[in-house]
C-alpha positions as CSV (number, residue, x, y, z in Angstrom):
1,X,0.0,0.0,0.0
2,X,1.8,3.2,-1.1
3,X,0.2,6.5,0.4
4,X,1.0,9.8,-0.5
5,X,0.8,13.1,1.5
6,X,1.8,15.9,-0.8
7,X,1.3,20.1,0.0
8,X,2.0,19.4,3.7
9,X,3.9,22.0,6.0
10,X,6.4,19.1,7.1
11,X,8.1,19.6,10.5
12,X,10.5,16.9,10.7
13,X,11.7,16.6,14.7
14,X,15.3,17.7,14.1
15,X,14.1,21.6,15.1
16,X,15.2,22.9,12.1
17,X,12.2,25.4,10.6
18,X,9.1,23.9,8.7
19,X,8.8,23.2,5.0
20,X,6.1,22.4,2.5
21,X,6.7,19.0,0.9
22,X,5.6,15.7,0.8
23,X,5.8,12.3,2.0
24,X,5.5,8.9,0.9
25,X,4.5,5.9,2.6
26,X,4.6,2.6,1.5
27,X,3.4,-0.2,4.0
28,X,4.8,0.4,7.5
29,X,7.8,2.8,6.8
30,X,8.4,6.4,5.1
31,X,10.3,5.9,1.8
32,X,10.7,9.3,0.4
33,X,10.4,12.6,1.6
34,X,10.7,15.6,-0.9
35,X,9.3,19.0,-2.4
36,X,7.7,16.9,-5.3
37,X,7.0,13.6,-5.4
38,X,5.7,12.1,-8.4
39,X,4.9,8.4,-8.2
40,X,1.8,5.7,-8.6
41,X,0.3,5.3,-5.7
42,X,-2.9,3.8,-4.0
43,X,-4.0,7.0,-2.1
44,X,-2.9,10.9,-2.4
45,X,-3.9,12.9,0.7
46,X,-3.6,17.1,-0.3
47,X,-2.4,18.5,2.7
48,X,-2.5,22.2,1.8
49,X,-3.3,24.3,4.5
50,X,-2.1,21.8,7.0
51,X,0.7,20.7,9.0
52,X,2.4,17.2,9.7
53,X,4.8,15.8,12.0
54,X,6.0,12.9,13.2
55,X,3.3,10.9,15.6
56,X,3.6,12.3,19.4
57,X,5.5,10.3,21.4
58,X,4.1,10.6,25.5
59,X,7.3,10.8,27.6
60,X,5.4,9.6,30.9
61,X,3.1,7.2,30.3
62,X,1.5,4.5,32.1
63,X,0.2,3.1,29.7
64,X,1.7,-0.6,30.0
65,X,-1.0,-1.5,32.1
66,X,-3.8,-0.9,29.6
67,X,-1.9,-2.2,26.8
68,X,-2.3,-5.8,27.9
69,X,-6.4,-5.2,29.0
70,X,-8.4,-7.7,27.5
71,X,-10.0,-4.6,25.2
72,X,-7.3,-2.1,25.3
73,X,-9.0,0.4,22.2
74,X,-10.9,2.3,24.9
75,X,-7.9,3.4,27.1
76,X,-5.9,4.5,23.9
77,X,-8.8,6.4,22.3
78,X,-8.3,10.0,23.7
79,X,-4.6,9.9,22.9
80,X,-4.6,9.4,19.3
81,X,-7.3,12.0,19.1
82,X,-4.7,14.0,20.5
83,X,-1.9,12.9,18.1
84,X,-0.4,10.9,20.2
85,X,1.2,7.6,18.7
86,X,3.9,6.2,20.5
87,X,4.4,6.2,24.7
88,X,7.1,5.7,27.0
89,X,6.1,3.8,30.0
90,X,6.3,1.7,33.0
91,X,6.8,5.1,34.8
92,X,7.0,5.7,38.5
93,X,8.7,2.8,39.5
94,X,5.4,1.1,38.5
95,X,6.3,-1.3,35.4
96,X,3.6,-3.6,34.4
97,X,6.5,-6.1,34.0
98,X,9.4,-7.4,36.0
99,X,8.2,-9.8,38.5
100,X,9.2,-13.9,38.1
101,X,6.1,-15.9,37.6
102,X,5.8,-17.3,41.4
103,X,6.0,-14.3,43.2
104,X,3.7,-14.4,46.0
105,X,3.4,-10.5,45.6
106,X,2.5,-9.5,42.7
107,X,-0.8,-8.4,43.4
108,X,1.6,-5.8,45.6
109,X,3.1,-4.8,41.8
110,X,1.4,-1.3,40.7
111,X,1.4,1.6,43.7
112,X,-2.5,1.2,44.0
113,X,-2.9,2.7,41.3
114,X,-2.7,-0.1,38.3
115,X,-3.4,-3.8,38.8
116,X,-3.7,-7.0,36.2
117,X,-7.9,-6.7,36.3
118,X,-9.4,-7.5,33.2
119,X,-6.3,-8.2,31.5
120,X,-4.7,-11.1,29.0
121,X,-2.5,-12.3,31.6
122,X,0.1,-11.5,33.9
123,X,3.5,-10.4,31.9
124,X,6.3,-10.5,34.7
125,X,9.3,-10.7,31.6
126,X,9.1,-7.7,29.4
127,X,10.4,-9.6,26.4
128,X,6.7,-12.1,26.7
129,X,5.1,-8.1,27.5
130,X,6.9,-7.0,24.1
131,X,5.7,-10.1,22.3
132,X,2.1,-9.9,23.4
133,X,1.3,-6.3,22.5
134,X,3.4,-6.2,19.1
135,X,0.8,-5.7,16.7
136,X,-1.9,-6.6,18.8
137,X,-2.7,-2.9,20.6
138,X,-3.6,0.3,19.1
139,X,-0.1,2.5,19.5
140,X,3.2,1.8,20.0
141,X,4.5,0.5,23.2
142,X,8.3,1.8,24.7
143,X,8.5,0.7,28.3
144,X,11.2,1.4,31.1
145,X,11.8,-1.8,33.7
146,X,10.4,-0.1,37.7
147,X,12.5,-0.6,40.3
148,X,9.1,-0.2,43.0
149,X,7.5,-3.2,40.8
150,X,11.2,-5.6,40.6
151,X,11.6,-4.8,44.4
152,X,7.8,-5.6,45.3
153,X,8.0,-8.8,42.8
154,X,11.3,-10.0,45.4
155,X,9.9,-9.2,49.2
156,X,6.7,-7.2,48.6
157,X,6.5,-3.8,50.5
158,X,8.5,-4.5,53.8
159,X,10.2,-1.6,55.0
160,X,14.0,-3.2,55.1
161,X,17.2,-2.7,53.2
162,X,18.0,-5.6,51.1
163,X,20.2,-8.9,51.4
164,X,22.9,-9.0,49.5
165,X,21.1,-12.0,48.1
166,X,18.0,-10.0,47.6
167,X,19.6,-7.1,45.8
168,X,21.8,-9.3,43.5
169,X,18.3,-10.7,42.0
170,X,16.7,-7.1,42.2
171,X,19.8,-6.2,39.5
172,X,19.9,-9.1,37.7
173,X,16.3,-8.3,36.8
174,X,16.7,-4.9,35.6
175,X,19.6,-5.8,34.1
176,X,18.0,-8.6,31.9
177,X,15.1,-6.4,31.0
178,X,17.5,-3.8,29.6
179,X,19.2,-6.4,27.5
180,X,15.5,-7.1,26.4
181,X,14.7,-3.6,25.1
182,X,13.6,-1.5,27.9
183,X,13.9,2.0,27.1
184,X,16.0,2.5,30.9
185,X,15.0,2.1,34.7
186,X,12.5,3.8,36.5
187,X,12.3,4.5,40.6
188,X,9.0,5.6,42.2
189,X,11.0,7.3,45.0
190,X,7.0,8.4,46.6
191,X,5.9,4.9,46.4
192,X,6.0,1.6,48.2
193,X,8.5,-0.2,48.3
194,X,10.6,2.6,46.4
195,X,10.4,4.8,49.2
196,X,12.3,2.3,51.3
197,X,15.3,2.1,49.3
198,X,18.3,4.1,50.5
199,X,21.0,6.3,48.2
200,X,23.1,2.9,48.1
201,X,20.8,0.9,46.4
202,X,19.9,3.3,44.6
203,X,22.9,4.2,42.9
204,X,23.6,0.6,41.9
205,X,20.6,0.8,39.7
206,X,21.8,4.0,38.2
207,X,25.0,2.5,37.1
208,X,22.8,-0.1,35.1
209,X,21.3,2.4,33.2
210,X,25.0,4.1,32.7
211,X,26.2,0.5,31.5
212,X,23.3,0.4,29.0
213,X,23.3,3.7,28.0
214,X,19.7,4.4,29.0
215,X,17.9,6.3,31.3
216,X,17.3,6.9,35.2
217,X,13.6,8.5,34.9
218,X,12.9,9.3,38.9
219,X,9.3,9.6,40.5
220,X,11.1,11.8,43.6
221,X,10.4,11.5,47.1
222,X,8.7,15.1,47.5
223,X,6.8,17.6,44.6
224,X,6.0,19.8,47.5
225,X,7.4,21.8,50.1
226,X,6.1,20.2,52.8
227,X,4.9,16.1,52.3
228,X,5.8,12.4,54.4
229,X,9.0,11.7,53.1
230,X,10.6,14.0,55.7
231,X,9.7,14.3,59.1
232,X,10.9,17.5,59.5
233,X,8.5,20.6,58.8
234,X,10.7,23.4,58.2
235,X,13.9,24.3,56.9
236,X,15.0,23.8,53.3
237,X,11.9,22.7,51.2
238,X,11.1,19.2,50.7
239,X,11.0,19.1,47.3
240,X,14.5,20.7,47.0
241,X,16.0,17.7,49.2
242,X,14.3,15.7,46.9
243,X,16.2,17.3,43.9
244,X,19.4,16.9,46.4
245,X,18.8,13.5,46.5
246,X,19.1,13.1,43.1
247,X,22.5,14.8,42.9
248,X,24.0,12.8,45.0
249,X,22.7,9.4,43.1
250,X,24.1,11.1,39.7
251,X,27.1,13.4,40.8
252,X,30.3,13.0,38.4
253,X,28.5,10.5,36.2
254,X,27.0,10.9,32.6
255,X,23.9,9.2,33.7
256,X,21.3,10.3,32.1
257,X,18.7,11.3,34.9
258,X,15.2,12.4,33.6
259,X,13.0,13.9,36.7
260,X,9.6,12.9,35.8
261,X,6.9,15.4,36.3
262,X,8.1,18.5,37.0
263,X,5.5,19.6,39.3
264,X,5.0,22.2,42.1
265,X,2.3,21.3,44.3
266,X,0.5,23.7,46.5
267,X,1.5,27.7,46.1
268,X,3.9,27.7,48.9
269,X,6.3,25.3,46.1
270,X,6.2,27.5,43.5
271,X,8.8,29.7,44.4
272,X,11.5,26.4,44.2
273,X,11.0,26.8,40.6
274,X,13.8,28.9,40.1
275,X,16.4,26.8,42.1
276,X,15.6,23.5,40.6
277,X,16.1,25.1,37.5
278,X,19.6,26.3,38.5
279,X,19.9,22.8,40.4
280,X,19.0,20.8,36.7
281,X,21.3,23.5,34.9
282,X,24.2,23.1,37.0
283,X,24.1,18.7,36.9
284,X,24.1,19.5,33.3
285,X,27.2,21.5,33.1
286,X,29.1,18.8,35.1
287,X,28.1,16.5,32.6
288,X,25.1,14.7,33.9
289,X,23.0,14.3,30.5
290,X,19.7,15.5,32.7
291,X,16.2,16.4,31.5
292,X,12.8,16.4,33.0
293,X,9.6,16.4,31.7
294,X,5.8,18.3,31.8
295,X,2.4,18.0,31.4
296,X,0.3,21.5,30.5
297,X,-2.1,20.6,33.2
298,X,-2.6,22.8,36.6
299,X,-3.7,20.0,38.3
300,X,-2.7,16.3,38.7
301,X,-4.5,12.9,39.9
302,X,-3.9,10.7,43.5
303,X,-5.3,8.7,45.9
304,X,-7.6,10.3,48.3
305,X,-5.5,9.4,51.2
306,X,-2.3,11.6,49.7
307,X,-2.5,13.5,52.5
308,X,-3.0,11.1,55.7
309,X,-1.2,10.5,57.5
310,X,-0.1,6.8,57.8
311,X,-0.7,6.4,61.9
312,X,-4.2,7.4,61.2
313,X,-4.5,5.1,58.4
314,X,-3.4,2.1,60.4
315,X,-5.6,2.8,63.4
316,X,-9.0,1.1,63.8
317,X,-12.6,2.9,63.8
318,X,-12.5,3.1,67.9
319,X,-9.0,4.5,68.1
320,X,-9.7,6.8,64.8
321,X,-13.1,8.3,67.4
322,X,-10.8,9.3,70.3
323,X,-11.0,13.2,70.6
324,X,-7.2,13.2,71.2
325,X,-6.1,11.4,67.9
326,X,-9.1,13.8,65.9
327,X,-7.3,16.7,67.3
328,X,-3.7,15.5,66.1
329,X,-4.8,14.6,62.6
330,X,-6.8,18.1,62.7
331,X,-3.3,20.2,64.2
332,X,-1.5,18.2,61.3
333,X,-3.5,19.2,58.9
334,X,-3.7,22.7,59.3
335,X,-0.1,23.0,59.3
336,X,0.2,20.9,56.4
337,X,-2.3,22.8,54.9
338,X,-0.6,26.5,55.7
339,X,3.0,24.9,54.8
340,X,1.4,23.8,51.2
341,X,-0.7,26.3,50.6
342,X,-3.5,24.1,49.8
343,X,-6.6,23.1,51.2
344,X,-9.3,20.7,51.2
345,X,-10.9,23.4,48.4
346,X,-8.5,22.3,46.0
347,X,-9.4,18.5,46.4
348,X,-11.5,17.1,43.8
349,X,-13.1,14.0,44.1
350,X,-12.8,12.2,41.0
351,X,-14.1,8.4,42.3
352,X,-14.9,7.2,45.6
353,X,-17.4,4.1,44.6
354,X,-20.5,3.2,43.5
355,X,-23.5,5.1,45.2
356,X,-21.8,7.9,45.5
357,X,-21.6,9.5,42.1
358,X,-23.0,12.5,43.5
359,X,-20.1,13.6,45.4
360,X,-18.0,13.6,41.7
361,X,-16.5,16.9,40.5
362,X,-17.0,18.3,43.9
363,X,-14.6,19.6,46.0
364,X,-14.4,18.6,49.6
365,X,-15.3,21.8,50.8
366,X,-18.4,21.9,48.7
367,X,-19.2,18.6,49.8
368,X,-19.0,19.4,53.6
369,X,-21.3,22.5,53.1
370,X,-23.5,19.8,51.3
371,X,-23.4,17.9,54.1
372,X,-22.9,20.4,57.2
373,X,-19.5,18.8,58.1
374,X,-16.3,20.3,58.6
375,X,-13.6,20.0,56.4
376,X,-11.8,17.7,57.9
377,X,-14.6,15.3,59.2
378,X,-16.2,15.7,55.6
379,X,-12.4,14.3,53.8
380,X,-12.5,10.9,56.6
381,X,-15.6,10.2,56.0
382,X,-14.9,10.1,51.7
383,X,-12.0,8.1,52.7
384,X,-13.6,5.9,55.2
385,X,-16.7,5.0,52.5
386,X,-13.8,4.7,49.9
387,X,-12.3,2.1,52.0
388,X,-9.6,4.8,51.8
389,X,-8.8,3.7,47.8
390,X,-11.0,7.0,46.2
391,X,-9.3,9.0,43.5
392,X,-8.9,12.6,43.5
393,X,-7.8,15.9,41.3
394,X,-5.9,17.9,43.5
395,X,-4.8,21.4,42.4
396,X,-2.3,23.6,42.1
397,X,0.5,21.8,40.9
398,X,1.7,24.3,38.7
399,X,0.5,27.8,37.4
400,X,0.3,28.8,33.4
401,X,3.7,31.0,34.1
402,X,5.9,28.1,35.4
403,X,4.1,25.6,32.4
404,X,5.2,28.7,29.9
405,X,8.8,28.3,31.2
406,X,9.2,25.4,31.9
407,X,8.1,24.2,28.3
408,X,10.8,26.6,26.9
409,X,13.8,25.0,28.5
410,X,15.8,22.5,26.2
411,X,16.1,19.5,28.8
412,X,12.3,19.7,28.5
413,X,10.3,17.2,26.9
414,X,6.6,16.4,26.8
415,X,3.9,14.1,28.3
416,X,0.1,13.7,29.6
417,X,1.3,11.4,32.6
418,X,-2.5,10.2,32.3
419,X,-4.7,7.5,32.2
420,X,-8.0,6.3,31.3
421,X,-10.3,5.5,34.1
422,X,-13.2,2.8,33.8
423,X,-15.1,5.3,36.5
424,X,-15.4,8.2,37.4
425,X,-14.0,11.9,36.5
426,X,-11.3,11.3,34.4
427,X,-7.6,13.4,34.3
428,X,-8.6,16.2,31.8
429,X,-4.7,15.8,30.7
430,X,-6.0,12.4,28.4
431,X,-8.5,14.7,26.0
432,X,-6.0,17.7,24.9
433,X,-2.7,18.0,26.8
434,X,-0.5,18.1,23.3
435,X,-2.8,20.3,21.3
436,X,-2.6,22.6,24.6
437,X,1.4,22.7,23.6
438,X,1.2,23.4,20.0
439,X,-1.6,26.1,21.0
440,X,1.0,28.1,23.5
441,X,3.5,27.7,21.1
442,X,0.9,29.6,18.5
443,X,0.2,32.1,20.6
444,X,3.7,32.6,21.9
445,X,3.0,31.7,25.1
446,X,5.3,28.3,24.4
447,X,8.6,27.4,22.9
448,X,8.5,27.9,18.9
449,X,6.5,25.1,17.0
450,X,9.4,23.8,15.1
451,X,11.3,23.4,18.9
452,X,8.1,22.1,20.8
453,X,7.1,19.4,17.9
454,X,10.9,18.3,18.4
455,X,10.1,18.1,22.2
456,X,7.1,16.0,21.5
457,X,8.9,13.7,18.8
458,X,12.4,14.1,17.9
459,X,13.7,14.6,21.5
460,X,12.0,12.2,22.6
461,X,12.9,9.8,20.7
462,X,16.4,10.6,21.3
463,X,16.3,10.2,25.2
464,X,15.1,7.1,25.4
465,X,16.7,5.2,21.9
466,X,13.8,4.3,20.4
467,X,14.9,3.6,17.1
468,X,13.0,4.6,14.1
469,X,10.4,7.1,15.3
470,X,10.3,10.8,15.8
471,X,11.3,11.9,12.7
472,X,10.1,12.7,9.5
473,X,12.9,10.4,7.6
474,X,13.4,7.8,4.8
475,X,13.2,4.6,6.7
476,X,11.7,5.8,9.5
477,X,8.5,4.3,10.6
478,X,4.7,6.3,9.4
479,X,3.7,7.5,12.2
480,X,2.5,10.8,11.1
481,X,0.5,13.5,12.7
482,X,-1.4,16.1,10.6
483,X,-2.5,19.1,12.1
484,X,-4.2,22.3,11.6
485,X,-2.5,25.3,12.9
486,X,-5.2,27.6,12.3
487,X,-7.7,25.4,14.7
488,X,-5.5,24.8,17.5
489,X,-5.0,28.6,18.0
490,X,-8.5,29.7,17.9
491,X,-9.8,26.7,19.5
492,X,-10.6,27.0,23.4
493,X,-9.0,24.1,25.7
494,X,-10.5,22.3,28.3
495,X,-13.8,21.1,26.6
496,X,-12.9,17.2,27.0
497,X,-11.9,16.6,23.8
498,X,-9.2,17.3,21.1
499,X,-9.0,20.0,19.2
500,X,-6.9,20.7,15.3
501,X,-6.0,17.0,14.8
502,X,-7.1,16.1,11.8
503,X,-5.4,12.6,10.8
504,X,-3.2,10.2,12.5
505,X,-1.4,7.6,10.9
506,X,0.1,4.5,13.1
507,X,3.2,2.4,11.3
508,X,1.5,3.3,8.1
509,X,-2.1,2.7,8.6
510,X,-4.4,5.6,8.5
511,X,-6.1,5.3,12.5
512,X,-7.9,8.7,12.8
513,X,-9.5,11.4,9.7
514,X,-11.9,13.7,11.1
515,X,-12.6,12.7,14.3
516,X,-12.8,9.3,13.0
517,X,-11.8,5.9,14.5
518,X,-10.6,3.6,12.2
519,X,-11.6,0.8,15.0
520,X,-10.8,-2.1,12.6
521,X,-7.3,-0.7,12.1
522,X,-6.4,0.0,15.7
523,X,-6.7,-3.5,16.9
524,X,-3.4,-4.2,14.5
525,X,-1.4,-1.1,14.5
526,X,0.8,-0.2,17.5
527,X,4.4,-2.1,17.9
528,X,6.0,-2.9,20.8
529,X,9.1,-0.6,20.4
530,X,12.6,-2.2,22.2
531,X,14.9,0.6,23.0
532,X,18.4,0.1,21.0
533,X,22.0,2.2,22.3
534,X,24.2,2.4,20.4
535,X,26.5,3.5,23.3
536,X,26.5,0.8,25.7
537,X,29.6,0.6,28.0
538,X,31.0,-3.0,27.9
């Protein structure tokens, strides 16, 4: 099948300004790209008027997990409306894979947040993961190996250094999996068992990825500058140790570190913008091959127990009544709260179970007004008839200025860090997060479009080796984007849906024309994409 797109404004990923031309596909692969192209073919697409790129690739995805669902279509749906063709996942320290096939723990594998329901099976090896999904899911599939899910698969979620026995397995894992084609390690610093591991361990995982060539991406202890992982309130801001902590794993190395989500939650953590910037700038001058990555979202998604305490957690109904335990979690919480600047308004209850659909899209606040509770009785009694497993949106974890930035800075790549949820009010991040880019970038409230398309494709596909896609090349695979520039400018966000997508083509098959779902054509066309380095250190 040879498929022509002439009249296009090409944007190839390399950064390099626009061009009209045209491109030829023939089965899965580009095999020409020029001004002209004149050739038989099955099907010419005029693209004047319009833009193309290479397909999106999602730097943070976790994505694994709904790859291997029974009926995976749904989950992928709102990202290819977006443009979105390729993802990078197993973020967070939460790979779907890497757990041996007897583990007693697996159903400890996935933070809370992700578990095997309703999917084909259980893939603990990512080279069976890679081999199931390959043409048998809608988008392409690059995965990173998590630490938090190898660690779990070994000894579950005790709190304890490892054995030497224990941690010569834990490597031997990650190692395998990054001689499988794992696009690098990630470590879910926030997250049991992650949390639990100290600098030591830590920085024998990092000199896996330096072996290999591929990268550290790092869930960090702290996005705030107040949270659990430190027991000490004051002083130097939580999320800056966290950044510190990272510097010391990656000091006088080349790793190359990628700090996932650059994020800022509550207002008091907005003003350690500026010296995590200087922090990233100066690793990079030393020769640590650092980047981190955003989302263009104000908000971002948890469990409703984010901030509980975990003494209050453990504690039974009877103990959890006492007046004296009420009035510590109450004391705790409005220092939190003042330390954050964030309050129970800026919860959002996205799910807390069935019968209680009413309470969805409301903050706790409005919901205690609703129900003439205070704040804080109203948030225990969501988690208590949650069985303290509810969802929420929680907000602010960035402001449009610090996005703006951010999004201009050249160790800055792109992502939704976003799911689809089978209930519930869903992370407004999975509808138009990369349209949101390329608007900012129109409106020069964003890097320029030739730089942020390379952020979304090129760059991407750079960090984390994944051979063949990103660009607009001979030889490289079809995974094409088509856009219209005009539309995403004067389109207004945030409706819960795309917006100036027009088609989307997956390894050469044409998935998406005018809002269009080519269902049929999705079941076949995503790869499973195996990260190749050319640089490995033997």
């Amino acid at each position: 099948m040879k498929i022509l797109l002439k009249n296009g404004q090409i944007y190839d990923g390399t950064g390099n300004k626009p061009y009209i031309g045209s491109v030829l596909i023939e089965d899965e692969k580009i095999v020409k790209v020029a001004k002209d192209i004149l050739e038989d073919v099955d099907k010419t697409y005029d693209l004047e008027g319009l833009s193309l790129s290479s397909g999106f690739i999602d730097a943070h995805s976790h994505n694994d997990w709904y790859a291997i669902k029974k009926e995976p279509l749904p989950y992928f749906k709102p990202f290819i409306n977006q443009g979105i063709t390729t993802f990078v996942t197993g973020n967070c320290g939460l790979s779907q894979a890497g757990f041996e096939k007897n583990s007693p723990y697996i159903k400890n594998i996935g933070g809370g947040l992700f578990s095997h329901k309703d999917t084909t099976k259980e893939y603990g090896d990512i080279g069976a993961f890679f081999e199931a999904i390959h043409k048998n899911n809608p988008c392409n599939i690059a995965a990173l190996i998590g630490h938090c899910s190898v660690r779990a698969g070994l000894i579950g979620l005790e709190n304890k250094p490892l054995t030497q026995e224990e941690e010569e397995k834990m490597l031997n894992i990650l190692e395998k999996a990054l001689e499988d084609g794992a696009c690098g390690i990630s470590l879910g610093l926030m997250y049991e068992p992650g949390l639990y591991a100290d600098t030591k361990e830590l920085k024998k995982v990092s000199e896996l990825c330096i072996k290999y060539d591929k990268p550290l991406t790092i869930h960090p202890r702290a996005n705030s500058a107040v949270s659990m992982a430190y027991p000490e309130l004051f002083g130097r801001s939580h999320l800056l140790r966290a950044v510190d902590e990272l510097v010391e794993i990656s000091k006088s190395t080349n790793l190359k570190l990628q700090y996932s989500h650059a994020i800022f939650v509550g207002r008091r953590s907005f003003k350690d913008k500026d010296e995590f910037l200087s922090i990233i700038h100066k690793l990079g001058e030393e020769g640590v091959e650092v980047g981190f990555d955003i989302y263009h979202e104000l908000m971002g998604v948890s469990v409703i127990t984010v901030i509980l305490p975990t003494w209050y957690q453990a504690m039974d109904l009877k103990e959890r009544e006492k007046p004296i335990n009420k009035l510590k979690l109450w004391l705790l919480c409005k220092a939190s709260s003042k330390l954050l600047g964030f309050g129970f308004n800026d919860i959002e209850i996205a799910y807390i179970g069935e019968g209680y659909e009413e309470f969805e899209g409301k903050t706790v606040h409005e919901i205690g007004k609703e129900l003439n509770k205070s704040d804080l009785d109203t948030y225990l009694y969501l988690c208590e008839k949650s069985d303290f497993k509810g969802r929420v949106n929680m907000k602010p974890y960035s402001t449009e200025e610090i996005i703006s930035e951010l999004s201009k800075e050249d160790r800055c790549i792109y992502m939704t860090d976003a799911w689809v949820e089978d209930k519930g009010v869903q992370n407004p991040a999975i509808y138009d997060c990369f349209p949101k880019f390329l608007r900012a970038s129109l409106l020069g409230k964003g890097d320029n479009m030739e730089k942020t398309i390379r952020k979304m494709t090129g760059q991407t596909s750079d960090r984390f080796s994944l051979k063949g896609r990103g660009y607009i090349k001979e030889g490289y695979f079809g995974d094409i984007t088509i856009f219209n520039e005009e539309k995403l400018k004067n389109t207004l966000p945030d409706q819960k849906k795309a917006f100036g997508i027009e088609q989307v083509f997956i390894n050469g098959k044409l998935v998406l024309e005018k809002g269009l779902l080519d269902e049929e054509a999705l079941k076949t066309s995503g790869h499973a994409v195996k990260s190749i380095s050319e640089r490995r250190i033997k």
